[in-house]
TIVO-541733 format. One record per residue: z, y, x negated of N, C-alpha, C, O in turn. Coordinates in steps of 0.2 Angstrom, whole numbers, plus 5000, padded with zeros to 4 digits. Layout:
BEGIN
ZYXZYXZYXZYX ...
! end
This chain:
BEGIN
546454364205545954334209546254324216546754354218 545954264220546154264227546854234226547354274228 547054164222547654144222548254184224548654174227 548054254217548754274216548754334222549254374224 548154354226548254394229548654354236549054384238 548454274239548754254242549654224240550254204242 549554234236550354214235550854294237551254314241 550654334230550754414234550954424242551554414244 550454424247550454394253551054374255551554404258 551054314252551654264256552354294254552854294258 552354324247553054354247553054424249553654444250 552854464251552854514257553154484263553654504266 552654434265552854424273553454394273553854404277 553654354268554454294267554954354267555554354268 554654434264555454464262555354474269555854444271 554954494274555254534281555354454287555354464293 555454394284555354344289554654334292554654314298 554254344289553254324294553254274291553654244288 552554264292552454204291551554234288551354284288 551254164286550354174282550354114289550854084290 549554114292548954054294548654044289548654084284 548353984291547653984285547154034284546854054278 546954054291546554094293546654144288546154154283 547154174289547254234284547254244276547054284272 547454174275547554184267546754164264546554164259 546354144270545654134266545154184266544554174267 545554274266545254324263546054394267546154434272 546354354260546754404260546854484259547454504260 546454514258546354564255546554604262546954644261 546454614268546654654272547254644274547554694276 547554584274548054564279548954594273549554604274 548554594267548954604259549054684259549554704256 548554734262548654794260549254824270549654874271 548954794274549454794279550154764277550654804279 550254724274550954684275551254734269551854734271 551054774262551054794260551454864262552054884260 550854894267551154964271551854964274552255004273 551854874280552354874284552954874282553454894286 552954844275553554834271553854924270554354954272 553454944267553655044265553955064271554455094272 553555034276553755084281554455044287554755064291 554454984285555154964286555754994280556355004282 555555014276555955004271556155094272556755124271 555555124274555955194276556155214283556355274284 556155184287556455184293557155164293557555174298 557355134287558055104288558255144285558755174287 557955164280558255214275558555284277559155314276 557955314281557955364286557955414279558255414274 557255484283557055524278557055594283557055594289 557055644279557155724280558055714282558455674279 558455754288559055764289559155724296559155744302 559355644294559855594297560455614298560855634293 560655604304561355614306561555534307561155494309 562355514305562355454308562355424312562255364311 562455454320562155414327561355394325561055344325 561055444324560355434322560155374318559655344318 560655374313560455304307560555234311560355174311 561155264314561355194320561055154323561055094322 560755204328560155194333559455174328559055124329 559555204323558755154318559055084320558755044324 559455074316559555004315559654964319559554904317 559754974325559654954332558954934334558754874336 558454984333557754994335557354944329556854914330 557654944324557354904320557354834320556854794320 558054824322558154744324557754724332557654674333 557654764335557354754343556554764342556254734346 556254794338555554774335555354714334555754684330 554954704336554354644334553754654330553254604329 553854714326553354744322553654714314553254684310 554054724313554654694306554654634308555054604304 554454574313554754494314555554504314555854444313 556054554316556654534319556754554311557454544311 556554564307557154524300557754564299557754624300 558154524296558954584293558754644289558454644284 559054694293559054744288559354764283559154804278 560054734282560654744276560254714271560254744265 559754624272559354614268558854614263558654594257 558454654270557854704267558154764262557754784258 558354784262558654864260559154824253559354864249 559254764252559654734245559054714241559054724235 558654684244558154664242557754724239557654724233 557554744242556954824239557354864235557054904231 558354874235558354934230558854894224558854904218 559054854227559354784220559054754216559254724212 558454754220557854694215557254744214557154794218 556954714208556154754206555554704208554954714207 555854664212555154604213554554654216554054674213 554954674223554554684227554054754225553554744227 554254794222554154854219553754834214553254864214 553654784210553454784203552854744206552354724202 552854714215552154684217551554734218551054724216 551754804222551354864222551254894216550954944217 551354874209550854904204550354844202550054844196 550254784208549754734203549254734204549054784206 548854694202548054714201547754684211547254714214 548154644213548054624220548054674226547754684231 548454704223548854764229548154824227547754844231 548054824220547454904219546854864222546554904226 546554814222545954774226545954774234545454794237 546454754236546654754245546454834247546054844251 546754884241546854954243546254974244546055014248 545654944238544854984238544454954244543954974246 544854874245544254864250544354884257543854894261 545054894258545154954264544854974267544354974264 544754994273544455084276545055134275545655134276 544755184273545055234270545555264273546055284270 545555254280546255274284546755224284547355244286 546655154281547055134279547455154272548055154270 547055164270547155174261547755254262548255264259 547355294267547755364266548755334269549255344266 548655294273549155274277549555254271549955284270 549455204267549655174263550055214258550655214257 549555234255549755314250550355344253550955334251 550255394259550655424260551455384261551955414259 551455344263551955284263552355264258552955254258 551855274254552155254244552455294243553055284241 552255384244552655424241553055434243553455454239 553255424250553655434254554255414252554755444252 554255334250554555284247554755314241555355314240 554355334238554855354230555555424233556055414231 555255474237555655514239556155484242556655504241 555955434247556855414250557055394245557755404245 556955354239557355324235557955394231558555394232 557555424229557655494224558055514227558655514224 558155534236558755554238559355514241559855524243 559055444239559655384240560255384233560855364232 559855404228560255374221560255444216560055444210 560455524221560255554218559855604212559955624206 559355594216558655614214558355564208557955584204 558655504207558555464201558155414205558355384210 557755404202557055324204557055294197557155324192 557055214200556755174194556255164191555655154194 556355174186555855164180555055114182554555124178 555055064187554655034190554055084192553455074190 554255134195553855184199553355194193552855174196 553355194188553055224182552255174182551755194180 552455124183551955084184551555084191550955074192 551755094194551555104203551055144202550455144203 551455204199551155284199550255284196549755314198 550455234191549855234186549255184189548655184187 549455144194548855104197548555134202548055114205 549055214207548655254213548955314208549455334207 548255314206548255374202547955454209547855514209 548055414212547855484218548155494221548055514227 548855464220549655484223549755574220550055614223 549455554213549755634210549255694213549455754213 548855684214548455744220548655734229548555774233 549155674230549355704237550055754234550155814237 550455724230550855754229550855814224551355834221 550355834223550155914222550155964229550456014231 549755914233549655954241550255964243550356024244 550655934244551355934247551755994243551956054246 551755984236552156064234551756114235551956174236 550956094235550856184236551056194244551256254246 550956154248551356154255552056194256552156244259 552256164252553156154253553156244250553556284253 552656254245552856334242552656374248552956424249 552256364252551956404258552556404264552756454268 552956344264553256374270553756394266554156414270 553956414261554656444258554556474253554956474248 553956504255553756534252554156644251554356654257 554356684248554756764251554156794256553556784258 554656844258554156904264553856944259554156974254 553056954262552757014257553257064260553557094255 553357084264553657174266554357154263554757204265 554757114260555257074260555557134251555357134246 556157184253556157244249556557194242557057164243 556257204239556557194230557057214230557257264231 557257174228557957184225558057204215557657174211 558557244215558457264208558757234204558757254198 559057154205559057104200559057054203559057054209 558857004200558556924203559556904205559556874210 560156924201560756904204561056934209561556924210 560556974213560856984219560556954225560556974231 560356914224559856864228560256814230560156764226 560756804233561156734233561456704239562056694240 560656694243560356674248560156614248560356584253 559756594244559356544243558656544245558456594248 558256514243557756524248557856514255558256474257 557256574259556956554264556456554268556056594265 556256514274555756484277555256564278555456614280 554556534276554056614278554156614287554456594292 553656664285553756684294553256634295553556594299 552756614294552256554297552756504297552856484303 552956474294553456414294553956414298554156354300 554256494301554856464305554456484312554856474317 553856514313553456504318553356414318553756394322 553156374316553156334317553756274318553756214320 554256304316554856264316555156284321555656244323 555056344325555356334331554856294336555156254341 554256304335553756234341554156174337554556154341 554156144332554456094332555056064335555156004338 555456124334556156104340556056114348556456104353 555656124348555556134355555156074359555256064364 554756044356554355984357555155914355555355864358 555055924349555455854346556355834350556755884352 556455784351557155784354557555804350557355844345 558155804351558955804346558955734343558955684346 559055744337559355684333559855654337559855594337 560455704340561055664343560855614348561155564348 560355634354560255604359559555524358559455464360 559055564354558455514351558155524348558355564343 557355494350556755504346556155484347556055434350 555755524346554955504348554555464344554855454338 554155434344553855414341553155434339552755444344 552855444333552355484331551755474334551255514332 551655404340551155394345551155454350550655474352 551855474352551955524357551355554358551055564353 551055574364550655614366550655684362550255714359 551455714363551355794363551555784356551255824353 551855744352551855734347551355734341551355764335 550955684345550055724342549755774343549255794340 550055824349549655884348549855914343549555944338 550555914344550955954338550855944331550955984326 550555884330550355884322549655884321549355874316 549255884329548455904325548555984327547956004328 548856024328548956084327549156114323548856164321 549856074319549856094314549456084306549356124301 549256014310548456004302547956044305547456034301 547856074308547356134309547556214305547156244302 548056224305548156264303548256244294548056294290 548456204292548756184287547856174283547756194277 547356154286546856144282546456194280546156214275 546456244289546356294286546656364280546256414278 547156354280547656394274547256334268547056374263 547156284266547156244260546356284259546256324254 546056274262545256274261545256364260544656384258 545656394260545656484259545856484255545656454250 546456524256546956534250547456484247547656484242 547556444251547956364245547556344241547856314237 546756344240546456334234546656264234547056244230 546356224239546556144240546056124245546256094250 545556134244544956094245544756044244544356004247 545056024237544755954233545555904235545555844235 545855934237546655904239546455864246546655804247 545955894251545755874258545455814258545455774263 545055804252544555754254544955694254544755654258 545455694252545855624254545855604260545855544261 545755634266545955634273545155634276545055614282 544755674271543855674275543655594277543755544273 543255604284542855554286542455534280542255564275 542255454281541755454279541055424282541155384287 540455454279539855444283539955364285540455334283 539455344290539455284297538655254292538255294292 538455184289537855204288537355124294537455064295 537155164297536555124301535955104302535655144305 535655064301534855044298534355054303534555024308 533955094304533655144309532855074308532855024305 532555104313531955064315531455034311531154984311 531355094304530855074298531355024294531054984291 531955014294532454964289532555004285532454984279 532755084286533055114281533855144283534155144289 534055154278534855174280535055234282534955284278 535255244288535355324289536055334290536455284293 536455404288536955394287537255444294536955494294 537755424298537955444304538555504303538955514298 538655554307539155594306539655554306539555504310 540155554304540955544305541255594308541055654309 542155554310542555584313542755644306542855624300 542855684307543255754300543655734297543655744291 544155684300544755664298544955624300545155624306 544955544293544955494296545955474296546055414296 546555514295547155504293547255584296546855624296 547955584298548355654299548955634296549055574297 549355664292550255624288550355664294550555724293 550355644299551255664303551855684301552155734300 552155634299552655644294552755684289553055734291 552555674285552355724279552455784280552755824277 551855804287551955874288552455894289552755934286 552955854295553455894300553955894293554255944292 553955844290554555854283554555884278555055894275 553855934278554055964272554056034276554456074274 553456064283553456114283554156144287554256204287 554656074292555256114292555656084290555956044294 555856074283556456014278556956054283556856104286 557356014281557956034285558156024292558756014293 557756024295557756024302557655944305557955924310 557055914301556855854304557155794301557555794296 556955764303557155684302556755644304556355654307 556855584302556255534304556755464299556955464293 556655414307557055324305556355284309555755294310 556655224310556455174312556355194320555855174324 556755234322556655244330556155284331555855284336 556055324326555455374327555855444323556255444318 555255514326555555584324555955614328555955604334 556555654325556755714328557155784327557355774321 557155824329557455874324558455864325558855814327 558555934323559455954323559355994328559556044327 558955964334559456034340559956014344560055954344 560356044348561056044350560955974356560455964358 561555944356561455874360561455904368561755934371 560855874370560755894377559955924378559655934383 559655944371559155984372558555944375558455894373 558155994381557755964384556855974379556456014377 557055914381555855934377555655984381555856004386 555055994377554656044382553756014378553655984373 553356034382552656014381552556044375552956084374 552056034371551456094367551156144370550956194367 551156124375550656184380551156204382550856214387 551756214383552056274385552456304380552556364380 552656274372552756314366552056324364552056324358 551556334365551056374364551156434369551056484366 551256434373551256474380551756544378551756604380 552256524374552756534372553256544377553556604378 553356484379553956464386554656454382555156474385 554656434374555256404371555556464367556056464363 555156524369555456564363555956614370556556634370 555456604376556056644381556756584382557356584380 556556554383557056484386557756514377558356524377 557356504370557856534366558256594368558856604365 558056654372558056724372558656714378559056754379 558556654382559056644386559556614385560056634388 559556564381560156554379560456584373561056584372 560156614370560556684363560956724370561556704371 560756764374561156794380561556764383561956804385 561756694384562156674387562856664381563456684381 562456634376562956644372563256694368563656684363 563056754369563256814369563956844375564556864374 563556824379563956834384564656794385565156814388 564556744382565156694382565656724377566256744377 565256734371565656764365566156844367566656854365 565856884373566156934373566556934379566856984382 566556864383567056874386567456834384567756824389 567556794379568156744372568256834372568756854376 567956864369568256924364568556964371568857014368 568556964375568757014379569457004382569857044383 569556904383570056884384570656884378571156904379 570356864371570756884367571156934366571756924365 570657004367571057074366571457084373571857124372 571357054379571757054385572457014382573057044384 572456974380573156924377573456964372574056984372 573156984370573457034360573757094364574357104363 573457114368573657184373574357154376574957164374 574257104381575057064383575557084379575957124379 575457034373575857004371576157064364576657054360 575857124364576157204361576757214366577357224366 576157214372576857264375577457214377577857234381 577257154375578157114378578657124373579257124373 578057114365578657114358578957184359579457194356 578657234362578657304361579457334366579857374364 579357274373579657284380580357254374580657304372 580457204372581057164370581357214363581957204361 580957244361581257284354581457344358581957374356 581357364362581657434364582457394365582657344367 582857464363583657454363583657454373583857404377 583257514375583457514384583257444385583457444391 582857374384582857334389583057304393583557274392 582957294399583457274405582957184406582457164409 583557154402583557094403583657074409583357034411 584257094413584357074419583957074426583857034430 583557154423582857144428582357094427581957074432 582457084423581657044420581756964422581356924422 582556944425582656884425582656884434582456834438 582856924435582956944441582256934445582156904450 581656984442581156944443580756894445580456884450 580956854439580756794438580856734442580556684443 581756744446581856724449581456724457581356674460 581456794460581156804464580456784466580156774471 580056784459579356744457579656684460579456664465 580056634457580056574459580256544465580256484466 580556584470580856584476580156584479580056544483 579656624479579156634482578656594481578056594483 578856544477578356494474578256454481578756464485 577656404482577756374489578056324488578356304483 577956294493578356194492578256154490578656114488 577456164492577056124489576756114481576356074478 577156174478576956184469577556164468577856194472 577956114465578456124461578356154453577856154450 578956164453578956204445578756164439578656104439 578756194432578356104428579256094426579256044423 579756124426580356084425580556024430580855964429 580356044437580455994442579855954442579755924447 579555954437578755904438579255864432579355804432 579355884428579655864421580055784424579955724423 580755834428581255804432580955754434580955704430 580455744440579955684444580055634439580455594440 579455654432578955614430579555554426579455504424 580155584426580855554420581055494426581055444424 581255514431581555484437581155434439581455384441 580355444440579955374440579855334436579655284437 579855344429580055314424580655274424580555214425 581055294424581755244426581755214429581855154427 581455224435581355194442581055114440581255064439 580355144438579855084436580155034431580254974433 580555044424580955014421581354984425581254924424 581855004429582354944432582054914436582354884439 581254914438580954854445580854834437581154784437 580654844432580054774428581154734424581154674422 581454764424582154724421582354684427582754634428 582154724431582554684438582154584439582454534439 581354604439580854554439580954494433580854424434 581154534428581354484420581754464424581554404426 582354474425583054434425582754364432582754304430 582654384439582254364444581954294439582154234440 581554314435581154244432581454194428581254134428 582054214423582454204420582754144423582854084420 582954174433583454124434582854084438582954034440 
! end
């Protein structure tokens, strides 16, 4: 009933430091299934999901503590709380949490969801692939958690998915690659690095302007493949609008279009369709590109601005590499013919020093040699020494 939905409530807000008004708790049902979300989604921000680097997890825990969306609360304590205790975990399978969730609006509800599984997944990869046995109850009160996470593996098999023209091999043991990403996927995984910052440097936040084009481009494409050939049609409706109803002039109910899609998983998409690459904390998203990389708009990886800007930098570092290689075989070459010059019986050491000397005669005045830099640096050391023994004694007396 209401009591225990408002008590629920208060231990949500108590684990992150909020607070309940009266206001609120005398119809708790929306403020229960928010305080619910924020919890998940503090709880995976700290956690940090897809490929965290540690400056990356750093900078979460900064950005976490500097939010006003969490009430300031400690992170060490939330994160002891949620994976040391089953309290809070065993509040999300109660019968308050399933009532908050139906009275919703459904873009809450998908938020929600999406949130939860997300939550079991950082868990699995926190305690090696192992969750607690609580989940088992959770799982059974959003029973339409298992049709989002059907869409995600038929997802996940699309982008990693083999190459049709990809030549067979005459035993499955010579395959010892691993999987890899289709070509639709790592088309998309290069617009992802091109838009998304470096982990090392930051991160965007999934409000970002270009960040939304980026993922209603890719849920464009993604719905389209589901509703054809991914045979996930009925997987979509989680995400469909739904009808607006408004009482027309006779006092009858007429039913309004909606928006197509009241929910996009942001997340979800960049994580599953480029694993490996992305990440996602409390700071926001980002991928693994080299520290220093500059963003680039959607409309110019669209353009395909990001794939020349690749084409120039593969060149440069090409170029870099063969003249490393050119200087090495220059050294290797030296250093033959000096072992070569010193193993001949005829060598004339004497010329060779005689040289050398003649080299150093011609040196200017202003270069000293590094033996007489040697000499210097020994001589002012001394120097410096007997002024601080000279000062000691001076004080002494």
């Amino acid at each position: 009933g209401l009591g225990e939905a408002r008590e629920t409530l208060k231990v949500f807000c108590l684990a992150m430091g909020g607070s309940t008004s009266p206001e609120v708790l005398e119809r708790p049902q929306e403020a229960l299934l928010a305080e619910a979300t924020r919890l998940l989604y503090a709880v995976l921000g700290l956690s940090g999901e897809g490929e965290v680097a540690g400056a990356a997890l750093s900078r979460s825990v900064a950005a976490f503590a500097a939010s006003s969306t969490y009430y300031h609360c400690q992170a060490q304590v939330l994160l002891s709380e949620w994976y040391d205790n089953s309290r809070l975990l065993d509040l999300l399978a109660t019968v308050p949490i399933r009532t908050a969730y139906d009275c919703a609006p459904k873009r809450f509800r998908m938020q929600f969801l999406c949130a939860l599984n997300r939550a079991t997944l950082a868990e699995a990869k926190r305690q090696n692939d192992c969750v607690r046995g609580n989940w088992q109850a959770v799982m059974m009160q959003f029973p339409e958690m298992g049709l989002w996470r059907d869409l995600r593996d038929k997802l996940r098999m699309k982008a990693w998915a083999p190459e049709e023209e990809k030549k067979e091999k005459s035993s499955k043991w010579d395959d010892d690659e691993g999987p890899r990403a289709s070509a639709w996927s790592r088309t998309w995984r290069e617009r992802v690095r091109a838009v998304l910052p470096s982990g090392q440097d930051g991160a965007a936040l999934p409000t970002d302007p270009e960040v939304r084009r980026l993922a209603a481009a890719l849920w464009h494409d993604v719905v389209e493949w589901a509703r054809n050939d991914g045979d996930a049609e009925r997987h979509l409706q989680l995400f469909t609008g739904e009808p607006l109803a408004r009482v027309s002039a006779d006092g009858m109910d007429a039913r309004l279009k909606s928006e197509e899609w009241v929910f996009v998983p942001t997340v979800d998409l960049l994580l599953v369709v480029c694993e490996g690459i992305v990440g996602a904390t409390a700071e926001g998203i980002f991928a693994d590109s080299r520290p220093g990389h500059e963003r680039m708009s959607f409309e110019d990886v669209l353009a395909g601005k990001h794939t020349e800007r690749r084409e120039k930098e593969r060149r440069e570092k090409e170029r870099d590499k063969d003249r490393d290689r050119s200087e090495k075989r220059d050294r290797d070459r030296d250093d033959e013919r000096r072992k070569a010059a010193q193993n001949d019986p005829d060598f004339d050491w004497e010329t060779v020093w005689r040289s050398r000397v003649q080299a150093n005669r011609r040196r200017p005045r202003g270069c000293p040699s590094a033996r007489s830099m040697s000499r210097e640096r020994r001589r002012d050391r001394t120097r410096s020494r007997d002024r601080r023994r000279s000062r000691s004694r001076r004080r002494r007396r």
